[in-house]
N, C-alpha and C positions, 0 to 999 in steps of 0.2 A: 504494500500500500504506500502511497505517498507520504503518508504521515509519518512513516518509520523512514523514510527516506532522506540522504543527507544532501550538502549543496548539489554535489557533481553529479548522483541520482537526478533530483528535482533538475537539473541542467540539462541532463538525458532525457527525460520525459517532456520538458518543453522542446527541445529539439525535433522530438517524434513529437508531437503534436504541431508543430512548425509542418518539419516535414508533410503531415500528413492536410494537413492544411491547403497549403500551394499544390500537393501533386496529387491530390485527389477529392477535396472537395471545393475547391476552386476552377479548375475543369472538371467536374461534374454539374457542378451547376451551372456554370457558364453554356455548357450546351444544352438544358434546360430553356436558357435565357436566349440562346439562340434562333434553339427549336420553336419555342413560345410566340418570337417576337415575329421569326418568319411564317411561320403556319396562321398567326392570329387566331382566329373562332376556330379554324379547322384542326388546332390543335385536338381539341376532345376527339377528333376521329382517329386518330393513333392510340394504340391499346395502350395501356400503361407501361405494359413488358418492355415494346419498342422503345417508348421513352426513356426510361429506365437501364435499358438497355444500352441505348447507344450512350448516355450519358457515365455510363460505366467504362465504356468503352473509350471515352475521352478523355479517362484519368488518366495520369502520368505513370501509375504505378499499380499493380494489385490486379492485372486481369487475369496473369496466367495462375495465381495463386485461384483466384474465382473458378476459372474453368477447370482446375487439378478437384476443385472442391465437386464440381456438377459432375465431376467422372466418376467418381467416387457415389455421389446420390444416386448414378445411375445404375453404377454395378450393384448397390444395394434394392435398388426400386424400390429409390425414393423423390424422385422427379414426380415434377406437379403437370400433370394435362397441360396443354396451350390455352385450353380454354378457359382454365380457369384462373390463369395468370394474375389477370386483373380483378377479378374477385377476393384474391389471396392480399390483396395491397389493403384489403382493411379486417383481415383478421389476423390475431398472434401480434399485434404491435409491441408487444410487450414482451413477445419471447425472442430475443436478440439471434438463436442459431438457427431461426426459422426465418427471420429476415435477410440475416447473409445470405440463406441458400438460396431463397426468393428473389434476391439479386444477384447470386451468381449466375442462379438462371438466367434470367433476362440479361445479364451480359452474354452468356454463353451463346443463346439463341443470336444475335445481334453480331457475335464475331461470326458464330457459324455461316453468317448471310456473307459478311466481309472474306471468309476466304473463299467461300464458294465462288460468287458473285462479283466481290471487287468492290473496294471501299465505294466505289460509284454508286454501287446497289441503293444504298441508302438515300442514298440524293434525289435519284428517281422514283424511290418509294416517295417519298415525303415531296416529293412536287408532282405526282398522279393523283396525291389524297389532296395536295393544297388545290390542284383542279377541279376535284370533287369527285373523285372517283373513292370508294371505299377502301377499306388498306386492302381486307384480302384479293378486292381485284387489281390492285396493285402492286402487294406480292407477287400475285399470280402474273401479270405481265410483265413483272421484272423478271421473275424464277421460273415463271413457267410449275408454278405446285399451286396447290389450292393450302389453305392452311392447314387439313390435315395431312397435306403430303411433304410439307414442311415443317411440321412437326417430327413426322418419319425418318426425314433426312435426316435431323437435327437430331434426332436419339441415334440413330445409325453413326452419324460423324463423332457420336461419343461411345462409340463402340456396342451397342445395343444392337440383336437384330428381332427381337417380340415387339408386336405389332402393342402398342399402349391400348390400353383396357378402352372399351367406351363407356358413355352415360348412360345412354338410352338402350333398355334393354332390344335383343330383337325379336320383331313382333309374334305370335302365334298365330299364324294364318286361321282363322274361324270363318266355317259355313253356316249360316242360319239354313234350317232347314226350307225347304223349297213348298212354299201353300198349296195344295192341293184344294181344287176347287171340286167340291162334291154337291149338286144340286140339293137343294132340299126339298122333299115330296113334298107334291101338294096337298092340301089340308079336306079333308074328304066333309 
């Protein structure tokens, strides 16, 4: 703890907290502030992952450490759906090893676009959506996948090959029986 801690400690911890400062939450938010000012209104149609994502990805330091961590969740299956990425941005706020994974994710997904695709990828994504095209058809015409097939990829490039579970169960095909039309006598 810092309290037990003497000058040259407490001189080490503000140095990492410096550090940590300029080379990663200063470019992360700066492309936040980027993203924000050039998207305008049409920021909300970028999923949170994405934003998130790339804004990870503009840190100075700390991705490959992220992505070593999303290897690791995924050999375990512990990776969150795609879909539910942005849902997970407001539960566990409180549980700090649930939030880095939650953002290693979203970083990891965001470089997986960068090597696939080429840091360009993103630019094009984010000026299809500022046109007003939705991400996933914007994914889709940048990558060529729908979001579930980028999904796919993006567990494959982390070494997975099991198809991720779905939501929705599938269906049971049911026949109603078929009405039989029988006259009714007439009444004597």
């Amino acid at each position: 703890s810092i309290v037990n801690c003497d000058a040259a400690c407490q001189a080490q911890v503000a140095a990492e907290r410096r550090r940590w400062f300029f080379n990663q939450l200063i470019p992360h938010e700066l492309a936040h502030a980027f993203l924000n000012y050039w998207m305008g209104s049409r920021t909300s149609a970028i999923p949170i992952w994405f934003n998130e994502g790339q804004a990870v990805n503009n840190e100075l330091e700390g991705l490959e450490e992220a992505i070593d961590r999303v290897r690791t969740l995924a050999q375990s299956g512990q990776l969150e759906r795609l879909a539910v990425m942005d849902a997970r941005t407001i539960i566990g706020r409180n549980d700090l090893p649930r939030v880095r994974d939650w953002y290693a994710q979203a970083a990891s997904l965001v470089a997986f676009l960068y090597q696939r695709w080429g840091l360009e990828s993103l630019g094009a994504i984010i000026r299809l959506v500022k046109e007003g095209k939705t991400f996933e058809a914007a994914l889709r015409s940048v990558t060529g996948l729908s979001l579930d097939a980028y999904e796919i990829a993006w567990r494959e490039w982390l070494g997975l090959r099991e198809i991720p579970p779905t939501f929705v169960p599938t269906p049971t095909l049911f026949f109603f029986p078929t009405p039989t039309h029988e006259p009714t006598p007439p009444r004597p």
